[in-house]
N, C-alpha and C positions, 0 to 999 in steps of 0.2 A: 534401544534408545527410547528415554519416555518423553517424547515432543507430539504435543495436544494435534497440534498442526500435520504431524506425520501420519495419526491415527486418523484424523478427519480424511488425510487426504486419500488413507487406503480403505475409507469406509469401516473403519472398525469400531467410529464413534460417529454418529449419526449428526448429520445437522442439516442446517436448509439449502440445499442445494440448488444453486440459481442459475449456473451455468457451468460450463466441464466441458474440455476438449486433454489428447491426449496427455499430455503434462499440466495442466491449471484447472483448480478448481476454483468457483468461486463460490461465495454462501451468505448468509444474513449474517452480521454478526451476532455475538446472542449476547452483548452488554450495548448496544448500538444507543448513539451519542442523537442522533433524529430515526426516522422511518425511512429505512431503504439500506443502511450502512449496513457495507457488504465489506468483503476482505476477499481478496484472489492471493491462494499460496501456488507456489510450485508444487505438486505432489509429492518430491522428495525431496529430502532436507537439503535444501541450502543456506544458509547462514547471511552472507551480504548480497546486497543488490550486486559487489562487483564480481561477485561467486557463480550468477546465474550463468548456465552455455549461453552464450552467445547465438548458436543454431537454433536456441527457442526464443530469442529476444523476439520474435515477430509474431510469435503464438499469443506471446505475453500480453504484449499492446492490443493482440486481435483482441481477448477472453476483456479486457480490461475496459476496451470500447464497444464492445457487444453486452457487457454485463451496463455501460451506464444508459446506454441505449435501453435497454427492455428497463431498467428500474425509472429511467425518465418518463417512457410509453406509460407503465403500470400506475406509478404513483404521482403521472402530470406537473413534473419537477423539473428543471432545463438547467439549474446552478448543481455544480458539483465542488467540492475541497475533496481532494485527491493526493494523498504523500504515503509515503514511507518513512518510519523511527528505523533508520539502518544503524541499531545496535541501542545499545545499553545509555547510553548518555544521550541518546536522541529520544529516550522514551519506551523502545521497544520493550516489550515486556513476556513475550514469547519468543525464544533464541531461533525464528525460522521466519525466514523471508516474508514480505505478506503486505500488500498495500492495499489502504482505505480506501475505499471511495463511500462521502457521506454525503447525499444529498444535502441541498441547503435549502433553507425556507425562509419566508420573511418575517422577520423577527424571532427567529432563533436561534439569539444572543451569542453567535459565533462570530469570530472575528475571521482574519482573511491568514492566510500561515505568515504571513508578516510580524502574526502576534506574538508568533512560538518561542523565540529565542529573541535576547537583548544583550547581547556580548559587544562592547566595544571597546579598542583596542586604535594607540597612538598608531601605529605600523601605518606607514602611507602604502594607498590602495597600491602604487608603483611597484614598492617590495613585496606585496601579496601578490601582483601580477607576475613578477620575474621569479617566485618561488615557484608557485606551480606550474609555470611557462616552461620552466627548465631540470622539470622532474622529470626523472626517467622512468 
């Protein structure tokens, strides 16, 4: 498999490594949007957020709050924007799991993820609630 995210995660391609517990790593990113933008992958390929085990869902969140923790302490920052592009039409641009977390400063013409997507749609909220209310 040639996935950038697979190599970093087995250390076969070097990057800045900011944090690591047995399954996550996390690291600077190296095209980073402010000072601090960090990316935590799974160390093996998984594809979507609903892909991940479940028996690491608690690693995840730890590595996740531990990494904005020490980038808050380091770089005296307290706002974060925090998401995931779960796939190809969200943005993703590396086929392997991996959420931002980009510190936020003031006046660093970013917007709130409110800004990301503008899709609307007659469908009243009702039948959006009873669709995936009653998906199996």
């Amino acid at each position: 498999m040639d996935c950038i995210f697979c190599k970093i995660g087995k250390k076969e391609i070097n990057s800045y490594v900011i944090n690591e517990t047995e399954n996550f790593l996390a690291f600077l990113d190296i095209n980073p949007l402010t000072p601090g933008h960090s990316i935590v992958i799974p160390k093996e390929h998984v594809v979507y957020f609903v892909d991940l085990d479940e028996k690491i869902g608690d690693e995840f969140v730890k590595i996740i709050k531990e990494t904005i923790i020490k980038i808050s302490k380091a770089l005296e920052v307290k706002d974060f924007t925090i998401g995931i592009n779960d796939g190809k039409l969200a943005g993703r641009a590396i086929d392997h799991l991996h959420i931002h977390i980009i510190p936020r400063y003031k006046e660093d013409k970013g917007g709130s993820i409110h800004s990301i997507v503008h899709y609307k749609t007659d469908e009243k909220l009702e039948s959006i609630y009873e669709k995936i209310k009653n998906a199996s």
